[in-house]
N, C-alpha and C positions, 0 to 999 in steps of 0.2 A: 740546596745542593745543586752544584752546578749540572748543566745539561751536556752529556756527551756529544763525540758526534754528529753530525746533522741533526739536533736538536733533545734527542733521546734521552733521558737519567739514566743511569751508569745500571747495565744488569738487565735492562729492558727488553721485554723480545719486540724485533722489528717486525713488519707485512713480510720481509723475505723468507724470517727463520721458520714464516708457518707453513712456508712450502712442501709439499709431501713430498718424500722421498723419488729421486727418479725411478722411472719402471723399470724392472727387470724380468724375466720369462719366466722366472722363478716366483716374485715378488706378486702376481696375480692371483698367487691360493695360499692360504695361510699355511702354515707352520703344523706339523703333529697330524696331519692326514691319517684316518685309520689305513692300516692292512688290508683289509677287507669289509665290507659293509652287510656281509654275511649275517644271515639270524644263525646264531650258534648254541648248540645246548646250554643251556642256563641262561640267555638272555630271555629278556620280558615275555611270555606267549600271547599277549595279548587278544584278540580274536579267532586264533589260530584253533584247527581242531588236528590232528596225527591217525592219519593211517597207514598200517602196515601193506603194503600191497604185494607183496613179494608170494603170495599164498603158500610160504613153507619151501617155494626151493627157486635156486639164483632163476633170477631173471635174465633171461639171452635177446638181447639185445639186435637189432636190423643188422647191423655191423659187424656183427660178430664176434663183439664181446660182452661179458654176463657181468651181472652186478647182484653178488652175494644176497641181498638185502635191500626191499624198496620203502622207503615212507613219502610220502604224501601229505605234504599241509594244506589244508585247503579251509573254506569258512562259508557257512550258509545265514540265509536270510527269511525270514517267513517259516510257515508251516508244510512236510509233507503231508500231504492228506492223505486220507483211508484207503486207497485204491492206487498209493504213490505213483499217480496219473500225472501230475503239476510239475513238475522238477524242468528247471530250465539250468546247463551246463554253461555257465560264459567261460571262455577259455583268453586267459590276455596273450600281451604283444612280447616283443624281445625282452625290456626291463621291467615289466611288470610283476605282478605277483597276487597272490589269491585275495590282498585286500583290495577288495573290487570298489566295494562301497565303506560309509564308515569313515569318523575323522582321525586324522593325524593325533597319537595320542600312546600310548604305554607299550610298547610291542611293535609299536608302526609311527614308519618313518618318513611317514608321509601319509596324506590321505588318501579316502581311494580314489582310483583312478577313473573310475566309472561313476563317480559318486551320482552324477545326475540323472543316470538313466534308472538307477538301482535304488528301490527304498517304498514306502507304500505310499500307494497314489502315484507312481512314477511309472516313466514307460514298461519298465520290468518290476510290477506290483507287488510287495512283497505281502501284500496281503491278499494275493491272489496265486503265484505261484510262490515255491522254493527254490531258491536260485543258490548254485554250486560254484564256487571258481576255485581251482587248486593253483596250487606253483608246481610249472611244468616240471618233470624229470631233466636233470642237469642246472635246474633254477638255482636260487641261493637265499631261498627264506621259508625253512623250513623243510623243503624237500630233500632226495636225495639228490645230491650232487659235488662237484670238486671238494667244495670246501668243509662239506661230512667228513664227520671220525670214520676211518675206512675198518670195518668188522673185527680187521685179526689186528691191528697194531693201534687203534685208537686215534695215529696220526688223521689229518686231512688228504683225505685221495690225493688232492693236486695233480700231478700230470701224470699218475696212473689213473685218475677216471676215463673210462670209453667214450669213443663217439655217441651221439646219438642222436636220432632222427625224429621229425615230427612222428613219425607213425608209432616209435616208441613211448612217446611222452602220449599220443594217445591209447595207447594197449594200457599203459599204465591208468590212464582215466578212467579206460574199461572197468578195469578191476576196482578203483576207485567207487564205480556206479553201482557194482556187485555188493561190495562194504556198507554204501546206505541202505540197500535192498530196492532200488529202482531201475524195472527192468526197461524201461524204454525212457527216453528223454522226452519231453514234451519238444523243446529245443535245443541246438547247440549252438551258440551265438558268439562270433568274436572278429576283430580288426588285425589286417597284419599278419604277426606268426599266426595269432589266435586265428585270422579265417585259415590257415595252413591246416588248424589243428582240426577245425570245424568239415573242411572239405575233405580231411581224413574219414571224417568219425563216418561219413557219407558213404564213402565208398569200402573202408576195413567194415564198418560195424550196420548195413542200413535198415535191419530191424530193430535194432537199440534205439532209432531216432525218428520221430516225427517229424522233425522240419528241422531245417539249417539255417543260417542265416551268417553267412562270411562277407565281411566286408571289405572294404582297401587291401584288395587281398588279389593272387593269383592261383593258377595252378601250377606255375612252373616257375620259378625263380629265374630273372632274365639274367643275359648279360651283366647290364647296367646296375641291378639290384645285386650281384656279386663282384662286380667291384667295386663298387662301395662300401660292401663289407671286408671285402678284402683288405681296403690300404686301414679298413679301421682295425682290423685284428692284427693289421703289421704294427701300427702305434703300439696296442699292448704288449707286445711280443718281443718288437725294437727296444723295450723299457727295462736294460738293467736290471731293476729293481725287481722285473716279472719271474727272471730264474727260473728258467724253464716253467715254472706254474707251481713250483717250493717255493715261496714265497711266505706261507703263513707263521713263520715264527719271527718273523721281522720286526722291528722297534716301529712303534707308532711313528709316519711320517717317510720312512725305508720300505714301505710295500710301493707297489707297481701302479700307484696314483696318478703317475704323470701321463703314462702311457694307454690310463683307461679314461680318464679326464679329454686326452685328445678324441678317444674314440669316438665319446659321446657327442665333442664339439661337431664332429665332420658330421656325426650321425644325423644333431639337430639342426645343420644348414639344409637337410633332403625332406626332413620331416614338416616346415613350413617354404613358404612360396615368398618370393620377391617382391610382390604388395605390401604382405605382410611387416618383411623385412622395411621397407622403406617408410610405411606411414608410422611406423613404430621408433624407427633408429635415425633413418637418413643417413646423415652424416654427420649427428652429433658425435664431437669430444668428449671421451670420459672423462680422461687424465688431461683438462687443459693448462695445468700448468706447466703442463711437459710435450705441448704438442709435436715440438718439431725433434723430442728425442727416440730413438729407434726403436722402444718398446711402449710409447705410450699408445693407449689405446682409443679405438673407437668405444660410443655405446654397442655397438653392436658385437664388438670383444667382450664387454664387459657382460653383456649377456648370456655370450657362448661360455667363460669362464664360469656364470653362476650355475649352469646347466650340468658341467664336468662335474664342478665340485659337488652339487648335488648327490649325482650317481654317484661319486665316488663313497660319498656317506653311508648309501642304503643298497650297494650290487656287490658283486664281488669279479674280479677280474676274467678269473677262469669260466665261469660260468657264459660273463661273454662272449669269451672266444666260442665254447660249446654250442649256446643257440644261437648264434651270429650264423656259426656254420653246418645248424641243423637246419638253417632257413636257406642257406645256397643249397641244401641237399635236397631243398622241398620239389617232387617230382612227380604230379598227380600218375603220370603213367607209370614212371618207372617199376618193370618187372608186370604189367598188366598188359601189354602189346601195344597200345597206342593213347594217344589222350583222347581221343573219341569210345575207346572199350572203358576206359576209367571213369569218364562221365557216365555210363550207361550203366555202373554199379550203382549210381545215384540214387534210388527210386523216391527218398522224402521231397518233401517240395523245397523249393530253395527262393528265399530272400538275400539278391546280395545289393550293393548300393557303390557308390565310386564318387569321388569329390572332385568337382571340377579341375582345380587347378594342383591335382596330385600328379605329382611329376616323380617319386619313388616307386609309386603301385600306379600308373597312371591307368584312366576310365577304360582305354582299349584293350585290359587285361580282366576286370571284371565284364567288357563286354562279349570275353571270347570264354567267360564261367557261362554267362547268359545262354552264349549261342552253341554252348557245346551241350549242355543240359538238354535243349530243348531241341535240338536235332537227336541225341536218344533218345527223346520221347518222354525228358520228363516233366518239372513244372519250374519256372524260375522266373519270379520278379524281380527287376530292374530298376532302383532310385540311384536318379545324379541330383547330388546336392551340390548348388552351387553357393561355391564358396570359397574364399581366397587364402583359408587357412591352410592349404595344403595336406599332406597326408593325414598331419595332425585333427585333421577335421572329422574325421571318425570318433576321436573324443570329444572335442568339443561342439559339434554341432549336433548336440542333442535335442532340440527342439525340433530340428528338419527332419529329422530319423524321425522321432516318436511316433506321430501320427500314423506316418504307412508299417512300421514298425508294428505297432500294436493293432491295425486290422489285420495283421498277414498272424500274428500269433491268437486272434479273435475265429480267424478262419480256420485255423492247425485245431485248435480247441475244440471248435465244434465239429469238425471232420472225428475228431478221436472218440468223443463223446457217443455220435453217430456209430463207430468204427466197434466201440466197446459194448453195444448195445444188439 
């Protein structure tokens, strides 16, 4: 059969025809995006346990508005023991949620988040205490929030759910605490929103707590840290498809994807550091066959792309707008007269820690939790991990945590022990 063209048999695909298609803004996330990445009644429960927190009448809210009915997902690990003395509270960050530890697997959509600090033999031993983590109030796995059936019409709250504040999402752990029957915490441990929640529990609640432990965290949400969340809750909001926050009866692929997919992207460039970035990506090409066309991408696009689409799988939109801007709300003084009388509600001891090159919660913000503690008089340890992971480094630099981690919960232990006796 003769040979076509420059040499070819007739029908043959050329080196050109296997070229992938040119990029497009669109062309970077596939096709059928869900709605919402929502746990919703009837999907898998996998880990999950339900409580009602609401004890029989609406819940009123910092803000000023009440939410008929509260549930609470949350999952534990280990044993409470006889004198429910052991219990340690991890409280997570903006996307998280009560799978702390534990793999990716029937009900969960990802593994946990904390996996390496949580489990037996590990920094938080579950063969030593019972470790608690819930999904905050306004979260979106399993808790109450947007994307719940709202009481009287079954629909999803959507943009009738209220504001609401760390200090709510901890009144609600309160009661939470009440449900298991543990009347003091051994600890309450978390990065991020989670030290928000933890620096609450301190000052709302500071007989319910033996010790704290807030990390990558502040007491007052800066500047800086709100506008950053600002232009990301304008992505969602900017997105058509977000509909004022009605949104959930849309066709797979028609929810408000695009617009939470950027949030996350802008979110994950604050969350690691510029070493980071660079020993990892440089300046490699993703899309080199289409270098010089206007949407081809770096690896470092292609990175932030696989990060959106992630969240977009396992969050739900409204929920980030909610704790996005429960975390601008976070104001250790506010309504207590100063942030020096708000530390001096303080009385547990406090372990907090800061990563060198955190440039979202940066060191000088847990050095002013340090110094405000201990000019009311009370107790507070101070670890700077160095490390180039950026904020991120609360997660993963669980080996530099562990050691002082576990003498400062060695010390809380035998003080209580002491304390009980």
């Amino acid at each position: 059969m003769p040979s076509g063209p420059g040499g070819d048999s007739p029908g043959a695909v050329r080196p050109d025809d296997l070229t992938p298609p040119t990029p497009t803004p669109t062309s970077r996330f596939p096709a059928g995006l869900p709605v919402t990445g929502a746990w919703l009644p009837g999907d898998p429960v996998g880990n999950r346990r339900f409580a009602d927190v609401d004890e029989g009448r609406p819940f009123a809210l910092e803000g000023g508005g009440r939410l008929p009915s509260v549930t609470l997902a949350y999952e534990t690990w280990g044993e409470l023991d006889a004198t429910a003395s052991n219990a340690i509270l991890v409280c997570h960050a903006l996307t998280g949620d009560s799978h702390a530890a534990g793999p990716l697997g029937h009900g969960h959509r990802s593994p946990g988040w904390w996996d390496d600090l949580i489990g037996p033999g590990r920094p938080l031993d579950t063969d030593r205490w019972f470790v608690v983590c819930s999904n905050v109030l306004g979260g979106c796995q399993g808790s109450t929030g947007p994307a719940s059936p709202h009481p009287v019409d079954g629909r999803p709250w959507g943009s009738r759910f209220p504001t609401v504040t760390i200090r709510d999402m901890v009144r609600a752990q309160a009661r939470l605490q009440r449900h298991l029957g543990i009347e003091r915490w051994l600890c309450v441990i978390g990065g991020s929103m989670g030290g928000m929640q933890v620096l609450e529990w301190g000052a709302m609640f500071p007989r319910r707590v033996a010790a704290l432990a807030p990390l990558a965290t502040c007491a007052q949400a800066s500047a800086q840290q709100i506008a950053w969340s600002a232009v990301e809750r304008l992505a969602i909001a900017q997105d058509p498809a977000w509909r004022g926050g009605d949104y959930y009866d849309a066709a797979p692929g028609e929810g408000p994807w695009r617009g939470l997919a950027l949030a996350r992207e802008i979110a994950q460039i604050t969350y690691r550091s510029e070493v980071v970035f660079a020993e990892r990506f440089g300046r490699e090409v993703h899309d080199a066959h289409h270098e010089f066309e206007p949407w081809a991408r770096f690896e470092i696009e292609s990175y932030l792309d696989h990060h959106g689409q992630k969240l977009v799988r396992r969050f739900d939109a409204n929920s980030y707008l909610l704790l996005s801007r429960a975390m601008d709300l976070h104001d250790l003084a506010r309504g207590r007269g100063s942030l020096g009388s708000a530390f001096a509600r303080i009385t547990a001891p406090v372990f907090t820690a800061s990563i060198t090159s955190d440039t979202l919660y940066p060191p000088h913000q847990q050095v002013e939790i340090r110094d405000g503690i201990r000019a009311a008089g009370g107790r507070c340890e101070y670890l700077v991990i160095d490390s180039p992971q950026g904020h991120d480094g609360f997660l993963l630099e669980t080996a530099a945590l562990a050691e002082p981690l576990v003498a400062f919960l060695d010390a809380v232990e035998k003080h209580e022990i002491e304390r009980g006796g």
